[in-house]
PAKE-650084 format. One record per residue (C-alpha): y, z, x; residue number from 1; residue in one letter. Coordinates in steps of 0.1 Angstrom, whole numbers, plus 5000, padded with zeros to 4 digits. Each point is the difference from the previous one (the first is absolute). Example, Ala and Ser with C-alpha at 12.3 -4.5 7.8 and 13.67 -1.06 7.14 Angstrom:
2
<pt><c2>4955</c2><c3>5078</c3><c1>5123</c1><num>1</num><residuo>A</residuo></pt>
<pt><c2>5034</c2><c3>4993</c3><c1>5014</c1><num>2</num><residuo>S</residuo></pt>
***
This chain:
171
<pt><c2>4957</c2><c3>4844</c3><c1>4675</c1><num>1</num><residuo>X</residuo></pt>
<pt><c2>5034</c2><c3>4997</c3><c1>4991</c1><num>2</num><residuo>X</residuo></pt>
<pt><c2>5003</c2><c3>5024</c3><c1>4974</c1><num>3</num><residuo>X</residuo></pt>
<pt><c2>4988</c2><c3>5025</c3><c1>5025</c1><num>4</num><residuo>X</residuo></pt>
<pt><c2>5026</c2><c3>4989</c3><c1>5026</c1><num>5</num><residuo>X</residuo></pt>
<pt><c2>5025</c2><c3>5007</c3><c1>4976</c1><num>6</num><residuo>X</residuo></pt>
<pt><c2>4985</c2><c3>5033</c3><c1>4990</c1><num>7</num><residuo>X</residuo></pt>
<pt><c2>4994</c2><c3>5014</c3><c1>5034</c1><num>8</num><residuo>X</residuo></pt>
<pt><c2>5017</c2><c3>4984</c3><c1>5032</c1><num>9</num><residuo>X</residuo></pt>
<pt><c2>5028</c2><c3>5021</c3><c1>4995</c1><num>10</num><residuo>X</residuo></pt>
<pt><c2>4987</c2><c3>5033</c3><c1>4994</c1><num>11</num><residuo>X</residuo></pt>
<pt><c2>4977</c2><c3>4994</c3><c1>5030</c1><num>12</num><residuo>X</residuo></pt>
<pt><c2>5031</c2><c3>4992</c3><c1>5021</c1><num>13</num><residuo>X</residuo></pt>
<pt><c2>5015</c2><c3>5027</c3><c1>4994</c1><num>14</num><residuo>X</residuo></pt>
<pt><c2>4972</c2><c3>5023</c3><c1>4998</c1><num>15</num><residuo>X</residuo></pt>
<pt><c2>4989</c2><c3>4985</c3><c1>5039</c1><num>16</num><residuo>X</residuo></pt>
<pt><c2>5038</c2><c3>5001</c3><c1>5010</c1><num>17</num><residuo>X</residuo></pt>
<pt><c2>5005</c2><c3>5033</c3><c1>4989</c1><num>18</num><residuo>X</residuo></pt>
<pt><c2>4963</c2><c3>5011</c3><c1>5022</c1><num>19</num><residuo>X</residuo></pt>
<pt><c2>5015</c2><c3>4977</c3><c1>5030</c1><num>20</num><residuo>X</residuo></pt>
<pt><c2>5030</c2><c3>5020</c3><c1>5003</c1><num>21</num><residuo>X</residuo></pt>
<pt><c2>4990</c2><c3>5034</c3><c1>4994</c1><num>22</num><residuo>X</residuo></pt>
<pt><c2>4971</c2><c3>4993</c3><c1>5030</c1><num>23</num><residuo>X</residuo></pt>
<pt><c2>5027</c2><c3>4979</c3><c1>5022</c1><num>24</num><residuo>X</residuo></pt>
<pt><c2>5024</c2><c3>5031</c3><c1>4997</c1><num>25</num><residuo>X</residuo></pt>
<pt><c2>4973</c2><c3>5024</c3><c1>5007</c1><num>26</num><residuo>X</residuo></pt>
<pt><c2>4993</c2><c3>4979</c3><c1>5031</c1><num>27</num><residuo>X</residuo></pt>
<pt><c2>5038</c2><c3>4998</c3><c1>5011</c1><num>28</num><residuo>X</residuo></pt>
<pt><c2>5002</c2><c3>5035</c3><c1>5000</c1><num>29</num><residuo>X</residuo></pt>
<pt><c2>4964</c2><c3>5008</c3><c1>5018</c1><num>30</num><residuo>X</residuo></pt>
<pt><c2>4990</c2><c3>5015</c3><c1>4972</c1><num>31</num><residuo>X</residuo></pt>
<pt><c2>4964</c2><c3>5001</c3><c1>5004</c1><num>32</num><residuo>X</residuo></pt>
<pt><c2>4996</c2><c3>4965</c3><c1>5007</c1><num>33</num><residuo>X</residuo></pt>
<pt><c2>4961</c2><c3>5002</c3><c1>5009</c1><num>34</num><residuo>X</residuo></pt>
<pt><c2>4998</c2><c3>5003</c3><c1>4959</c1><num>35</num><residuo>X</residuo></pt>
<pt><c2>5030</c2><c3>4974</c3><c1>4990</c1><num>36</num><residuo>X</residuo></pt>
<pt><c2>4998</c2><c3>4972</c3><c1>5023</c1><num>37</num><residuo>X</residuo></pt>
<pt><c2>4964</c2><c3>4980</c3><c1>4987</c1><num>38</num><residuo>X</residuo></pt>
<pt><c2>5013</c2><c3>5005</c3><c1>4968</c1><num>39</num><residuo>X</residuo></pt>
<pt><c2>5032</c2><c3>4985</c3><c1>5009</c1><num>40</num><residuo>X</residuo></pt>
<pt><c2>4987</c2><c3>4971</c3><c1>5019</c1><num>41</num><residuo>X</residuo></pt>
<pt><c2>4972</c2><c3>4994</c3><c1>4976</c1><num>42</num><residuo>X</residuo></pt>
<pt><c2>5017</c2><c3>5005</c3><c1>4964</c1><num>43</num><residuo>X</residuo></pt>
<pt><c2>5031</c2><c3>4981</c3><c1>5016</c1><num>44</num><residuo>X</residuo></pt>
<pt><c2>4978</c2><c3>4973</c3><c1>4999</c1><num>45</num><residuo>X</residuo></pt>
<pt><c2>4986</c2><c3>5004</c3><c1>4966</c1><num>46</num><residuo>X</residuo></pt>
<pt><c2>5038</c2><c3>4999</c3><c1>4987</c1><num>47</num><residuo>X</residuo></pt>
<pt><c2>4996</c2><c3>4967</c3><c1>5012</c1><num>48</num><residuo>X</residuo></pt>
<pt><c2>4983</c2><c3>4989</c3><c1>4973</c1><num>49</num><residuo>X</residuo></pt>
<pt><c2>5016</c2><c3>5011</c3><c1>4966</c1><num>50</num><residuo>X</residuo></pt>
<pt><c2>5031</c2><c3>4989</c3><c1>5021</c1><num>51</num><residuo>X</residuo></pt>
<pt><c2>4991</c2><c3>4966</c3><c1>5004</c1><num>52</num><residuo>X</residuo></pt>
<pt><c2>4992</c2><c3>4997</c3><c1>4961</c1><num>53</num><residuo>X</residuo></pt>
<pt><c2>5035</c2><c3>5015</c3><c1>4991</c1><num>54</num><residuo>X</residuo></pt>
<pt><c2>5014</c2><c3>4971</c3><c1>5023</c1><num>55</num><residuo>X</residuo></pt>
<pt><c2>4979</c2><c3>4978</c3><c1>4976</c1><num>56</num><residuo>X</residuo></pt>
<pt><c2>5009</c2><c3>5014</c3><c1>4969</c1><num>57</num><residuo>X</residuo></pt>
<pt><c2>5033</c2><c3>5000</c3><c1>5005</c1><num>58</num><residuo>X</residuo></pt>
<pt><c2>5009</c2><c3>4969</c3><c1>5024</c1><num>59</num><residuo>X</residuo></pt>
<pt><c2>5025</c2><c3>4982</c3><c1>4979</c1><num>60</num><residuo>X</residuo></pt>
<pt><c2>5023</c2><c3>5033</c3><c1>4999</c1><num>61</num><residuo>X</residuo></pt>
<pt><c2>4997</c2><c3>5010</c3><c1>5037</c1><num>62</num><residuo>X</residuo></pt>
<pt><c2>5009</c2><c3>4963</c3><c1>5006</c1><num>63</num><residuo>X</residuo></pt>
<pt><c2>5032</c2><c3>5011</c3><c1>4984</c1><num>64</num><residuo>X</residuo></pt>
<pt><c2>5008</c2><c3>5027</c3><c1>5026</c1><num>65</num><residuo>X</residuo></pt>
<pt><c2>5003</c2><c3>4968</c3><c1>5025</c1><num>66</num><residuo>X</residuo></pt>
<pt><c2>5028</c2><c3>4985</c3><c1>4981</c1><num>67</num><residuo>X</residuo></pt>
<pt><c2>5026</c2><c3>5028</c3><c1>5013</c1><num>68</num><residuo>X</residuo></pt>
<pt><c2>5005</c2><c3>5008</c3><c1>5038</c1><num>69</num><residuo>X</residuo></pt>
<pt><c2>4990</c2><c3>5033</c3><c1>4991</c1><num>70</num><residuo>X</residuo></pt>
<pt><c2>4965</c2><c3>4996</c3><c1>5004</c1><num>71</num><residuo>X</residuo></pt>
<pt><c2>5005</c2><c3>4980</c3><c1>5031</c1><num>72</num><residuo>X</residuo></pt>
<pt><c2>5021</c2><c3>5025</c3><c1>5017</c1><num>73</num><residuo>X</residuo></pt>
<pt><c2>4975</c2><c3>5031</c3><c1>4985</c1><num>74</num><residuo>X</residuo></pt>
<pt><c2>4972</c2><c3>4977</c3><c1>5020</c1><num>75</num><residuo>X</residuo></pt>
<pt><c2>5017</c2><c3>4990</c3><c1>5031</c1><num>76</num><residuo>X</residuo></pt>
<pt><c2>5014</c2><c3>5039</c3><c1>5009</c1><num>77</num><residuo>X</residuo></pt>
<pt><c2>4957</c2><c3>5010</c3><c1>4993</c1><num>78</num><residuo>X</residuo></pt>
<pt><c2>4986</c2><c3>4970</c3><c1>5026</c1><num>79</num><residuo>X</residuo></pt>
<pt><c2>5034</c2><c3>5014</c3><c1>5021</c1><num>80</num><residuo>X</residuo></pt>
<pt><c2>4986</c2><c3>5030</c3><c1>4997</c1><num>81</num><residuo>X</residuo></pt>
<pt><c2>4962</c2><c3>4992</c3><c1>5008</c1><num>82</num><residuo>X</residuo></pt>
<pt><c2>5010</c2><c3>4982</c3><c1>5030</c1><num>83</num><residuo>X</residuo></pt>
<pt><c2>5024</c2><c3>5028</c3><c1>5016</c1><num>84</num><residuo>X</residuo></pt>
<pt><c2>4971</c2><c3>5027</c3><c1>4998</c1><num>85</num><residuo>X</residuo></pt>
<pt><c2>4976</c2><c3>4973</c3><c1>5015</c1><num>86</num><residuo>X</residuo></pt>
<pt><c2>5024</c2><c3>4995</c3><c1>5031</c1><num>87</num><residuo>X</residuo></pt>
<pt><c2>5009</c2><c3>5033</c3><c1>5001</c1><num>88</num><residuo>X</residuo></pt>
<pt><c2>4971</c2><c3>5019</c3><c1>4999</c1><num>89</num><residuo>X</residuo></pt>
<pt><c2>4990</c2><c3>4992</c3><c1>5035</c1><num>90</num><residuo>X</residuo></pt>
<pt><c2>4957</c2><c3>4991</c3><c1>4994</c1><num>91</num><residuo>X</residuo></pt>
<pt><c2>4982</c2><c3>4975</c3><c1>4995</c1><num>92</num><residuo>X</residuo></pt>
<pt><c2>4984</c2><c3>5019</c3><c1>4972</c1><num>93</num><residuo>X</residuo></pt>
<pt><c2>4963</c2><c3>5003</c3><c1>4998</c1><num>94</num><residuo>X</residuo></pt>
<pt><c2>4978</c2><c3>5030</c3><c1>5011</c1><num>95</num><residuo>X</residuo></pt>
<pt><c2>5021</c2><c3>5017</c3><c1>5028</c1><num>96</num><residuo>X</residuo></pt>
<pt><c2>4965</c2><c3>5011</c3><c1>5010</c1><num>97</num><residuo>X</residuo></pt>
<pt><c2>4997</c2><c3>4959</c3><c1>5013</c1><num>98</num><residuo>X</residuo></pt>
<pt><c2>5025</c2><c3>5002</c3><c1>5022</c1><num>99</num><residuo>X</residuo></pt>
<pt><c2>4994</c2><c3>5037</c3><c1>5015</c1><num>100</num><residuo>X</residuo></pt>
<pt><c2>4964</c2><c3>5002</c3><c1>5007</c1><num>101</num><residuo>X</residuo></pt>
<pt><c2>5008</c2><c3>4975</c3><c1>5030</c1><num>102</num><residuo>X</residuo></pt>
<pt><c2>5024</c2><c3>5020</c3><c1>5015</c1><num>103</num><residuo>X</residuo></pt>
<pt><c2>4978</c2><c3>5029</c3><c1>5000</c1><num>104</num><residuo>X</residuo></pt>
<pt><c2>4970</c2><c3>4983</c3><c1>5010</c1><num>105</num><residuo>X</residuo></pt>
<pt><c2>5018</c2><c3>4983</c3><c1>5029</c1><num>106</num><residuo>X</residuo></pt>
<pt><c2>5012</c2><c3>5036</c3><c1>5009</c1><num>107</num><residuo>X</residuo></pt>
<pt><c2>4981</c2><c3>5018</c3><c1>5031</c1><num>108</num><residuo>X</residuo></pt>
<pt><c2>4985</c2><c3>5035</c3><c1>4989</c1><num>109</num><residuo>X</residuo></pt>
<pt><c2>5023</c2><c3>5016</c3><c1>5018</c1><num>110</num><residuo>X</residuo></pt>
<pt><c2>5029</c2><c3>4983</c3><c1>4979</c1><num>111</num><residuo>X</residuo></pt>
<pt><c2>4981</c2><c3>5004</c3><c1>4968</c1><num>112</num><residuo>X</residuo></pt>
<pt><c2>4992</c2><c3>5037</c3><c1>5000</c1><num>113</num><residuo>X</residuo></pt>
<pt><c2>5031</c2><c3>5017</c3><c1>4989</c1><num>114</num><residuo>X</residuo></pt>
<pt><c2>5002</c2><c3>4980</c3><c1>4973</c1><num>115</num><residuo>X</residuo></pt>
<pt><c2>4969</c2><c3>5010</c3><c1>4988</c1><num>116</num><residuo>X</residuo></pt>
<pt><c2>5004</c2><c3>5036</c3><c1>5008</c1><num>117</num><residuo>X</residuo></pt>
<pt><c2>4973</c2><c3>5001</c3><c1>5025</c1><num>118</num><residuo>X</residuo></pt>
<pt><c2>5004</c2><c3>5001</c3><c1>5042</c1><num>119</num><residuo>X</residuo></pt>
<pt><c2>4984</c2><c3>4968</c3><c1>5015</c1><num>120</num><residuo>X</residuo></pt>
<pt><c2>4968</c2><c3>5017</c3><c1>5009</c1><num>121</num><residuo>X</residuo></pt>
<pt><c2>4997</c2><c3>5016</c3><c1>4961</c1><num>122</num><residuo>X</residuo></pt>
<pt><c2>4999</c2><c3>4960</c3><c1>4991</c1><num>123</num><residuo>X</residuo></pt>
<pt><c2>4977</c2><c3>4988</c3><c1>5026</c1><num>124</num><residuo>X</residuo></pt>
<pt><c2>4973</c2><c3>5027</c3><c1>4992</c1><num>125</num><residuo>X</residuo></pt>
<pt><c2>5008</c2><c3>4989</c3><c1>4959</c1><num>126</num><residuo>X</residuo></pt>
<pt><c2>4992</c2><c3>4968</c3><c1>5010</c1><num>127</num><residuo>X</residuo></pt>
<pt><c2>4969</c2><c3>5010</c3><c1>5025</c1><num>128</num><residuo>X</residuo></pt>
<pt><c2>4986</c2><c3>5020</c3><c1>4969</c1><num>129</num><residuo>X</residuo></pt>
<pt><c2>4998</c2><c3>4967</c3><c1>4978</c1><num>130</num><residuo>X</residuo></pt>
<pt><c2>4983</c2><c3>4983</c3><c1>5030</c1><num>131</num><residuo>X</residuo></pt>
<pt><c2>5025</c2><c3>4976</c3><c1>5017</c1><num>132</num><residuo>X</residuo></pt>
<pt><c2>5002</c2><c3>5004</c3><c1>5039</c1><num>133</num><residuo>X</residuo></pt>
<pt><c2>5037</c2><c3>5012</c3><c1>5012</c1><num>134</num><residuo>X</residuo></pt>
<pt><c2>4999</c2><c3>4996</c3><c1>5038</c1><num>135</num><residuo>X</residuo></pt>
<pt><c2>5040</c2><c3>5012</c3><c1>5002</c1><num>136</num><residuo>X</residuo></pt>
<pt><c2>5029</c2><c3>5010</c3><c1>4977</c1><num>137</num><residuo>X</residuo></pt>
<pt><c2>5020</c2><c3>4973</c3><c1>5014</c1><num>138</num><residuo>X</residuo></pt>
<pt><c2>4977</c2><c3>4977</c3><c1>4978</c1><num>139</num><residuo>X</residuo></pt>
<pt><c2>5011</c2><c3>4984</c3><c1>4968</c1><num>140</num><residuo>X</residuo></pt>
<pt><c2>4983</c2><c3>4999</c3><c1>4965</c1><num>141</num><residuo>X</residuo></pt>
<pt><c2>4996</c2><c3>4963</c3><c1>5006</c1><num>142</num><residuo>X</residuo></pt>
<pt><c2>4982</c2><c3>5006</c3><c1>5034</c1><num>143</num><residuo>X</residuo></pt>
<pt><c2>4980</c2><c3>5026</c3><c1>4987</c1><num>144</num><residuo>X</residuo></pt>
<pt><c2>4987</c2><c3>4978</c3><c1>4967</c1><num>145</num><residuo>X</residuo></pt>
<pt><c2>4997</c2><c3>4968</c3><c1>5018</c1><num>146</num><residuo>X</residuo></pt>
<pt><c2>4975</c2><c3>5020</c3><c1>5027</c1><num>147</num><residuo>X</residuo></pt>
<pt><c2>4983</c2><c3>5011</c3><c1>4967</c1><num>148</num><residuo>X</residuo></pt>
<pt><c2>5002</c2><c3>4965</c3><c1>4984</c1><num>149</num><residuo>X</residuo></pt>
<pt><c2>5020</c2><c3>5016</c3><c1>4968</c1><num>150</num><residuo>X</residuo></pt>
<pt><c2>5035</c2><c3>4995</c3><c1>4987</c1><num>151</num><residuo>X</residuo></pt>
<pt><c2>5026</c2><c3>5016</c3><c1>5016</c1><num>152</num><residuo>X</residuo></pt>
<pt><c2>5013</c2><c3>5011</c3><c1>4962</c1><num>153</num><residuo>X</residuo></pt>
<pt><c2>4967</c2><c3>5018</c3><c1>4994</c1><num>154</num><residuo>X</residuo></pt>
<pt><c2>5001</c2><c3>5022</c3><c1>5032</c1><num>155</num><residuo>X</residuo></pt>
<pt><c2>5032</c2><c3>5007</c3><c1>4990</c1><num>156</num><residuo>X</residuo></pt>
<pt><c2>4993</c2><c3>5013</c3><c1>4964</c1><num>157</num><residuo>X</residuo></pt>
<pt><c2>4970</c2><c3>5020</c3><c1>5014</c1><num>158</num><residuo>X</residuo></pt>
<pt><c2>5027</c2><c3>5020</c3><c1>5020</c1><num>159</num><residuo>X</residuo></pt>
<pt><c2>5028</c2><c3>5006</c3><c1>4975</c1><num>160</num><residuo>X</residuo></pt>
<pt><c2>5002</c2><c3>5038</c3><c1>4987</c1><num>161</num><residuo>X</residuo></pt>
<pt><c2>4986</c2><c3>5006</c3><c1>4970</c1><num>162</num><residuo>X</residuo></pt>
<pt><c2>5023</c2><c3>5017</c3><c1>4972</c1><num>163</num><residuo>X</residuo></pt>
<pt><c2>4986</c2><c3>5013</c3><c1>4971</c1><num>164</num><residuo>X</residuo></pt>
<pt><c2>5021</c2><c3>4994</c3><c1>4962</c1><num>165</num><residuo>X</residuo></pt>
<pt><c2>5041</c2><c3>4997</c3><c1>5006</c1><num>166</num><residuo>X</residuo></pt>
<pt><c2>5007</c2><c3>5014</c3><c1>4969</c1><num>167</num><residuo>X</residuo></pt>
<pt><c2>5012</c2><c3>4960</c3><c1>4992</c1><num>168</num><residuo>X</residuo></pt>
<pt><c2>5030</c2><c3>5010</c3><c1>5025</c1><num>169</num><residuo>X</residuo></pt>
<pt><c2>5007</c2><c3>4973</c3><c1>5026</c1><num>170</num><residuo>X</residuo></pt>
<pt><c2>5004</c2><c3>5014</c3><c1>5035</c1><num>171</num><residuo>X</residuo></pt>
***
């Protein structure tokens, strides 16, 4: 095992560094991030690994960085860093989806349809077609899946245009 730490943790490093950056630039620039972005997340990970055995194989020398304030300061501006995007950024983070699917669902029909590109009535008669009972367009997604005993979130998906391939463009 060690002999193959020292033979390949750092060539994996780099090789996964090198992958993680090309795909994390691709995906600042919205360069067709529907083909970067599980790569990024999932061979991020991966770097994880031939990381950590790099750490190992060389602890006793990275200790060294420690003994000058260079290394402190290097790591105090990152976690500065870290922290001002996380206030910054204004979200919790997460699937935005979470938090706006209950603001549309809480939303009368009447609210709802321009947002969907549709007039109220174009939305009740989607949502008579796949058999829930709309008695007004005043009614909300909620009121019209609780009637139905269903989730408000699946009423809502079964009315959302459907779009065909984006060309990986986001809109």
């Amino acid at each position: 095992m060690n002999r193959f730490v020292k033979k390949y943790a750092t060539p994996f490093v780099t090789g996964f560094f090198v992958i993680s950056a090309v795909s994390g630039t691709a995906l600042f620039f919205h360069w067709q991030p529907g083909l970067f972005h599980s790569m990024h997340a999932w061979l991020s990970m991966v770097l994880l690994v031939p990381f950590v055995l790099h750490m190992w194989r060389n602890w006793p020398q990275f200790l060294g960085y420690f003994r000058s304030r260079t290394m402190l300061v290097a790591c105090g501006i990152s976690v500065l860093a870290a922290v001002a995007f996380m206030v910054t950024t204004g979200h919790r983070g997460g699937n935005p989806a979470q938090r706006l699917f209950p603001i549309l669902t809480h939303a009368p029909l009447t609210d709802l349809a321009p947002l969907l590109h549709a007039t109220p009535d174009e939305l009740a008669a989607r949502l008579t077609h796949t058999g829930y009972a709309v008695r007004s367009t005043d009614e909300t997604l909620d009121e019209i899946a609780s009637a139905a005993g269903q989730k408000s979130n699946d009423v809502l998906l079964k009315i959302l245009p459907q779009h065909g391939g984006g060309g990986g463009r986001h809109r």
